[in-house]
Structure formats: structure tokens, C-alpha cells
N, C-alpha and C positions, 0 to 999 in steps of 0.2 A: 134830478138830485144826484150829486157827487158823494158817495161813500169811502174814496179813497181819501188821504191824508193831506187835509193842508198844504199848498205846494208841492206837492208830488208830482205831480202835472208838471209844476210850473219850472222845478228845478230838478227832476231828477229822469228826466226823456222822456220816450214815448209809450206808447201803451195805451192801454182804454180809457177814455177816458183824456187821450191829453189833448192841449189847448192848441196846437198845429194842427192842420189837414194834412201836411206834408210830413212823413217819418222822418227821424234824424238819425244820425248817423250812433252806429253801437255804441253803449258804454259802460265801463266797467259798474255792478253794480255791486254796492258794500254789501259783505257777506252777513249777515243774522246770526248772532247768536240765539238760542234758546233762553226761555227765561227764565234759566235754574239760577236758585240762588242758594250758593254753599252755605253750607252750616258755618253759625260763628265759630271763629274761631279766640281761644282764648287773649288775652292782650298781652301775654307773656311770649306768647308763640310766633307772633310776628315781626317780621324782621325788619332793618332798613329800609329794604326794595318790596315790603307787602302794600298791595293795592286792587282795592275793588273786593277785595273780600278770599280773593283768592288761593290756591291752597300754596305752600312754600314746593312739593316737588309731587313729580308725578306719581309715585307711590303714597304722597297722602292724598293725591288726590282719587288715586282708585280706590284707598281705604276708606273713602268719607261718601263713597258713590258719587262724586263730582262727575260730570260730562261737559266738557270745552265745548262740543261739538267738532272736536278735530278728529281725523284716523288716528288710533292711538300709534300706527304704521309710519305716519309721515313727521317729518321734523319741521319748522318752517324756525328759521333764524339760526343765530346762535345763542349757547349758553349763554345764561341772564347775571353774571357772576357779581353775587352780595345782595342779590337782588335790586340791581341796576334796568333800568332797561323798561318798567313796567309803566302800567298806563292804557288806557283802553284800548283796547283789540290787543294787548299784549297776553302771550302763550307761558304759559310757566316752562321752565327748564325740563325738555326729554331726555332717557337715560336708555342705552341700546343695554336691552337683555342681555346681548350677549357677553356683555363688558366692554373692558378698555376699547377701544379705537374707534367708537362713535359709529360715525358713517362712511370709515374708508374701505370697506366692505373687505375686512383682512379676518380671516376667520380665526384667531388663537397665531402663538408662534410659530417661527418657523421651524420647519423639522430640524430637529439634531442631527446631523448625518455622522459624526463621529459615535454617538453612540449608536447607532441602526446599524454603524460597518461593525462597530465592537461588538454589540449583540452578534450578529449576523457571523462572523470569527469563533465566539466562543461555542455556539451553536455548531459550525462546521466542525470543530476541534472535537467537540463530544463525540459527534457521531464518527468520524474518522477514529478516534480512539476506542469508539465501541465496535466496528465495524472489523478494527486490527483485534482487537481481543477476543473475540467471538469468531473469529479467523482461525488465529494461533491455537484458541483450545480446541476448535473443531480440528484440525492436522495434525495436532500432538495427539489427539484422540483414535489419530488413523497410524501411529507409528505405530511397529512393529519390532520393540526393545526385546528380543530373545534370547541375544547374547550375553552370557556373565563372566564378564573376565572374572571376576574375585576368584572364578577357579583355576586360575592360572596362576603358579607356583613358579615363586622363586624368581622376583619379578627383578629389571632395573630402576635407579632413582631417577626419578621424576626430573626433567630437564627443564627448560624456559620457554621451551616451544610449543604447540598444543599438537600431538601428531595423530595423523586418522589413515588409519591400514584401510584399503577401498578396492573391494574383492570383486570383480566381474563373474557371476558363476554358470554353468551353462544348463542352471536350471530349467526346466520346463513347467514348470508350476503354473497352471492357470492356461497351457496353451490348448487349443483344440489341434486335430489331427490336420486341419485344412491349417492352422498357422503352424506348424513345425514344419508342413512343408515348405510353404509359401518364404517362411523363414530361414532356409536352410538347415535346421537345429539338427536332425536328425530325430529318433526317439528311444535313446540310450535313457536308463533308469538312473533315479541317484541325481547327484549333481555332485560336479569337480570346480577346480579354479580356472579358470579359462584366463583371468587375467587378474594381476598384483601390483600397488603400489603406494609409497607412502610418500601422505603428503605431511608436509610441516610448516605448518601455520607461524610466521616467526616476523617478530618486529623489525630485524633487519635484511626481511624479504621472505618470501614465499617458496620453498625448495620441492621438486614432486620427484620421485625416485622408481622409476619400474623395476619391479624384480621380474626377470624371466621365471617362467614356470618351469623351466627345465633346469632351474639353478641347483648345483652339487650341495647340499648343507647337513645337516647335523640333526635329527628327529630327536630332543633329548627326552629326558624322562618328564612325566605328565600326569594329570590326575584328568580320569576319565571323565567327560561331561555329563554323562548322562549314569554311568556307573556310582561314581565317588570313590573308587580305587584307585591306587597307583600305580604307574606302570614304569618299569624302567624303559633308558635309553635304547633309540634302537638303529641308533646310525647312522650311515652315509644314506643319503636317499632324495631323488627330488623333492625340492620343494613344495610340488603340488601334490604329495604323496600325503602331507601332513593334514591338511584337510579329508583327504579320502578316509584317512586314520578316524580320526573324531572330531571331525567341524571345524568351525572357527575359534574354540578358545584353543585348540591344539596346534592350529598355524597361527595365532597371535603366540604362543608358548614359543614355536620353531623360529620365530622372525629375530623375538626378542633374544633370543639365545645363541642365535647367529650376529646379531648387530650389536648386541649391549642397547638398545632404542627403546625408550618405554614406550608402548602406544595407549593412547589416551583414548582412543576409540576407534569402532570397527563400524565399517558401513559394507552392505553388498547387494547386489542388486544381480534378477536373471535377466535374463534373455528377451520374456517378454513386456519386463517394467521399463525395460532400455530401451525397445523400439516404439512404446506407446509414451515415454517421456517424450521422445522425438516429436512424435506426429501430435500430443497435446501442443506441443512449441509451434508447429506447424511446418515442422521442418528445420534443418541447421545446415546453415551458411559453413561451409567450406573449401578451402583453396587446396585442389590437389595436383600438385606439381607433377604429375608423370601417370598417365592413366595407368590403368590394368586390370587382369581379369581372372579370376577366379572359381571355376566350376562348384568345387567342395562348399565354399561360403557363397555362391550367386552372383559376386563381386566381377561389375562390371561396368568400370568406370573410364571417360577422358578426361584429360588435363584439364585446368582452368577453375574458374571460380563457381559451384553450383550449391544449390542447396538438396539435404539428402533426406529424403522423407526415413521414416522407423527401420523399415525395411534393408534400401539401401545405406542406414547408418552401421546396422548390425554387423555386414554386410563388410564395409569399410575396416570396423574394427578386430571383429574375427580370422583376415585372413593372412594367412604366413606362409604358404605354399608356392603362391608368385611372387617372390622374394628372396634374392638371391640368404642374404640376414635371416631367414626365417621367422623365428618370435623374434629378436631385437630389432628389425624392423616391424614388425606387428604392436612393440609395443613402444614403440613411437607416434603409429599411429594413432590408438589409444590416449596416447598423454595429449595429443592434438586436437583429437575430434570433442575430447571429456573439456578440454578448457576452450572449445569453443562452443561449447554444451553451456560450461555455465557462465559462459558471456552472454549468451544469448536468454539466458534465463534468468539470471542476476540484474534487470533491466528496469525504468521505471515501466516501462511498455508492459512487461507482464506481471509484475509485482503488486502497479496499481489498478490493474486493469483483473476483476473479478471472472470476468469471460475468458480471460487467459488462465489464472494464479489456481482457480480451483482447480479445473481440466490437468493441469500440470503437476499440483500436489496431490490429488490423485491417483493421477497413474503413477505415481512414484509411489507415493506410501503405501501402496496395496502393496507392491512386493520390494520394498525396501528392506532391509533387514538390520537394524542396528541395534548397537549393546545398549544394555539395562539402563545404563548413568548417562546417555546420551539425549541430548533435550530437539527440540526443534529452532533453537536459537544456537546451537553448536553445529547442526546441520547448515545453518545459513552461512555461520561462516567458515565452513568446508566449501560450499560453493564459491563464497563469494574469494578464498585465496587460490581455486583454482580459476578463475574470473581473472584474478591479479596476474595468475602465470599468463594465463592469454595476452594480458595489456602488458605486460613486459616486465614486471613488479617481481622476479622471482626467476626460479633455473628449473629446468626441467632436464632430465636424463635419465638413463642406463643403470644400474649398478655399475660400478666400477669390474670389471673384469682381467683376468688374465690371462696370458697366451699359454700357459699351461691345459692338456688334456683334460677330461675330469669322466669315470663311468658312465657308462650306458651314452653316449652322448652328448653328456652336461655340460653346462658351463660352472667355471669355478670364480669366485668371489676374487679379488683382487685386496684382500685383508687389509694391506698398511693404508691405502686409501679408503677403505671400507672404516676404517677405525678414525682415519682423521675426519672423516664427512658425519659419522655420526657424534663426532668430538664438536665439530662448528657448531651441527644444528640443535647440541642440550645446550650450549652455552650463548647459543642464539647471536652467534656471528655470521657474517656473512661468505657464502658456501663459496671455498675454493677450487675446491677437486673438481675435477672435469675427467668423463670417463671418452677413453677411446672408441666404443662402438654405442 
């Protein structure tokens, strides 16, 4: 007795049961549905393309607990659009969870790269602009503003140029007994001017002017800095005698009164914040055309292109003994060594570079000394117009001097020239005078 289905056997291959001895060959065999049968549906609800009972989309059909018997994973066709297409073993229309693009396996858009770079921009901007701020007030916070001009009397008018008096002094502040030697300093008390000169920051160039410290001048009358008394005139006297008097507002007092030049700020640096600016820099690149040697300062250099660590920069700039010129050779040296100081230090290399810019401000600001009104953006650009003198933007010189004697060994000012240089640089033209040594 046969319990399979009427012609099964007969028309749908082999198997148990079939009427061959011989099997035949595979065939595909029609898939089964289950014999769920959906809920009615209302007669309003049916569309065009409704057939067999079926739900209109696959979310009514998971709402109704319909089962196709399909993976709800797999698609088989395409979309049945108006409900076209239907008919037995026909699939209702699938919809990919993820949305739009079916089955092209594209996951959402494509990236925006213009705004990723623009985020990605504004992001770097902040931090760069938090990074400079947090800089600035940390280095303004290490100045050391102790000078007050306001007590200097009896000032001249204010000119177009921004000028900064920048005193070398032959402080020992901060050194041990192993760096005064090592240094040549010696370890004389006090401190004096070891070197003077004014720069003038000006739109039609950059002017830097050494005063010899042996210069003949005029000590006028003063108001004590640390007193608050007055003191009268006290005459002919070096230059560097005005400092030993009563500090820095007493030789900004002597400068102005000898030049007619207003100074707009005072900066000074010892001994040992000079040779540790150096060696923070890693050293400074320069060309010294004619060796020479110097016992008193250490100084012991050949010709050619070298770079001078702390040591021998001090070294370089202190020495006036192996020189036929004495200081006005010495302080040439000076204007040379300072503007190739702040070329090398005015740079992106150490500006944007943290591993450089701290190490370097520093050892400068620990023993920098500058007046009250003086900020750390008047500082930058101090350096950066001695930067300019380096690159050729500007004159560097001498005072203008005269062939006249002057006491104790002095030199004397050279006036009519001394009067037209400080006439160029209030009026912020550009400097004519050219001094002979």
C-alpha cells in the first residue's frame, strides 16, 4: 500500500516508493510553504497587486505574525512596485533596515572630507591659540619689570620710533664660584655697565647705536631711585660712572640729556643670563674674520665660520684688550654677536618648537631686567629689529665721535652729528650719519 501522494511517483522522481528500479537523475524539488494562513485582511486594505491573502509589506507582515517561510535576511527578486508581480510562490516586497540603497551593500554616505579637514583646522587653531596664550602668560609671569622710568625728570618728546637702551652689565647674580671662574668674570661686588646701546625700532629701518662706556658726557641733575630726593648736576664724568651713581633710571636720565632721545624702554641682562641664553640656543653661529686671543676674557678664537657655545660667546663679546680700538672695537663686536643672537633666536625653529622656546625664555627671563611699562610683545620686538639689523634691514654703528682729547681717556661725542642722528631717528627717517670709527 502506497501512502505517498497520487503521482508523486509518477511525476515528481524518485524516492520510496517510486515506479523505476533505476534512479533518475536530480531535480529541482518545489519549495513548501507552511500552511499558515494570514489573518484577513480588511477589503479596503488591499491593493491592486494583493493576492492569496497576503500582507501589502514586510512590516505588516511581522506585525500580523505572518511567516513566508523565508530568511527574513535574504531578498529573492525585485521590488513588486503597485503590487505587480504577485501570484503563487510570489514574496511580498523586502525593505533593508538599514535604509536607502537595498542591497548595494553601501553603508550611509560618504564621508564629508571638507568638513573632517574644517573641523580638524578649527580644532588645531584652538589648541595652537591656547597653547600661545598659556605660553605668553606663563614668560610675562617670569619678567622681571624693576625699572621705573616715571622717576626720571625732565624727560624729551616722544619721537615715531620705539627706542630700547640694552645695557650689558657685569653682574654676577646667580653665579657660583666654579662659573665666575670658568667664565672669566672675576668676583668684583656690585655690578657696572660693561656695555650700552640704543636700538631704534623705526619704519624706515632699524638703527642700533653703541655708546662706548668710556664716552665723556654730562651726569645732570636726578631724582634718587631709591631715595626720592634730588640731586643736582654733577658733570663731566664717563658714561658708565652714571649707572654706578644710582642704576638704570640715572643712566637712562644721563643718555637722554646728552642726546635729546627719548627712551621708550630699558632692558639689561648679566653675565650669566648671556651665556645660558646662548647655550639654551645651543649655541650661535658666527663669522669671525681675524682670530684672536685674550687672556683677561678667555678669548681664544680662529677665523672662519664657528658656532660659540655661553662660555666662548661671553668671551667674544667682553674683550677690548686685543684690539688695537679697544671698546670701539669691542663694541662692534657686541652689535654683531647680539644681532646674530637674535636671528638665531627669532626663528620658526625655536619659536615653534617648545623644546627650544621654554629652555630659552628662561634663561633669559630669570635674569633679564626690564622697566615697569615694558610687556613681552615689546620684548619680541626688540629682538626681532635686532634680527632685521642682522638681515640688512637697518645700520648699525659707533656714536659718532670726534678727534678731539676728552679727560681721563675719553672719548668725546661728535655733537653736530650726534644732533642730526638723533633728529632722523624721532622723525623716523632714514639714518644718514655714518660715524668714522
Amino acid at each position: 500500500m502506497n501512502d505517498w501522494p497520487d503521482g508523486w511517483t509518477e511525476d515528481r522522481g524518485h524516492g520510496r516508493g517510486g515506479a523505476n528500479g533505476q534512479p533518475e537523475g536530480a531535480r529541482r524539488m518545489r519549495h513548501v510553504q507552511r500552511p499558515q494562513v494570514p489573518p484577513q485582511q480588511p477589503q479596503g486594505n488591499r491593493g491592486q497587486g494583493y493576492d492569496q491573502g497576503y500582507p501589502q509589506s514586510y512590516t505588516d507582515a511581522r506585525g500580523t505574525g505572518y511567516d513566508s517561510g523565508y530568511s527574513s535576511g535574504q531578498v529573492y527578486g525585485g521590488p513588486q512596485a503597485g503590487g505587480q508581480g504577485g501570484g503563487n510562490g510570489a514574496v511580498p516586497p523586502q525593505y533593508d533596515p538599514r535604509g536607502a540603497g537595498g542591497g548595494s551593500g553601501r553603508q550611509g554616505p560618504p564621508p564629508d572630507w571638507r568638513k573632517r579637514i574644517k573641523i580638524g583646522s578649527i580644532v588645531a587653531l584652538v589648541v595652537i591659540v591656547g597653547w600661545s596664550a598659556g605660553t605668553y602668560a606663563w614668560a610675562s609671569s617670569r619678567m622681571r619689570n624693576e625699572v621705573d622710568l616715571s622717576k626720571v625728570i625732565e624727560r624729551p618728546e616722544e619721537g615715531d620710533c620705539t627706542t630700547y637702551l640694552i645695557v650689558g652689565s657685569d653682574s654676577r647674580e646667580g653665579m657660583s664660584a666654579e662659573d665666575k671662574k670658568k667664565l672669566h668674570t672675576g668676583s668684583a661686588e656690585g655690578k657696572r655697565t660693561d656695555s650700552m646701546m640704543i636700538l631704534a625700532a623705526c619704519s624706515s629701518g632699524n638703527t642700533m647705536v653703541s655708546l662706548p662706556r668710556d664716552s665723556w658726557v654730562t651726569i645732570p641733575s636726578f631724582v634718587g631711585s631709591e631715595s626720592g630726593k634730588k640731586y643736582g648736576e654733577r658733570g663731566g664724568s664717563k658714561l658708565n660712572a652714571a649707572y654706578a651713581m644710582d642704576g638704570p633710571e640715572l643712566l637712562v636720565r644721563t643718555v637722554e640729556y646728552n642726546t635729546g632721545l627719548r627712551i621708550d624702554h630699558y632692558a639689561e641682562i648679566g653675565f650669566a643670563g648671556f651665556a645660558n641664553i646662548v647655550d639654551a640656543l645651543g649655541g650661535v653661529e658666527l663669522n669671525i674674520e681675524k682670530g684672536f686671543k685674550d687672556k683677561k676674557s678667555g678669548a681664544d678664537f680662529q677665523s672662519g665660520t664657528q658656532t660659540l657655545n655661553g662660555e666662548q660667546a661671553l668671551a667674544f663679546v667682553r674683550t677690548r684688550y686685543a684690539f688695537a680700538q679697544s671698546d670701539l672695537q669691542r663694541t662692534k663686536n657686541q652689535q654683531k654677536f647680539l644681532s646674530a643672537l637674535a636671528n638665531q633666536a627669532a626663528t620658526p625653529g625655536t619659536i615653534l618648537n617648545p623644546f627650544a622656546l621654554y629652555p630659552t625664555l628662561g634663561a633669559g627671563l630669570d635674569t633679564l631686567i626690564v622697566d615697569k611699562d615694558m610687556s613681552l610683545y615689546d620684548l619680541g620686538k626688540m629682538f626681532f629689529a635686532m634680527k632685521g639689523i642682522s638681515g640688512g634691514d637697518g645700520t648699525s654703528m659707533n656714536m659718532p665721535l670726534s678727534g678731539g682729547g676728552a679727560p681721563q681717556n675719553s672719548l668725546r661725542w661728535d655733537m653736530p652729528k650726534v644732533k642730526q642722528l638723533v633728529k632722523e631717528i624721532q622723525n623716523d627717517e632714514p639714518v644718514t650719519v655714518t660715524a668714522d670709527r
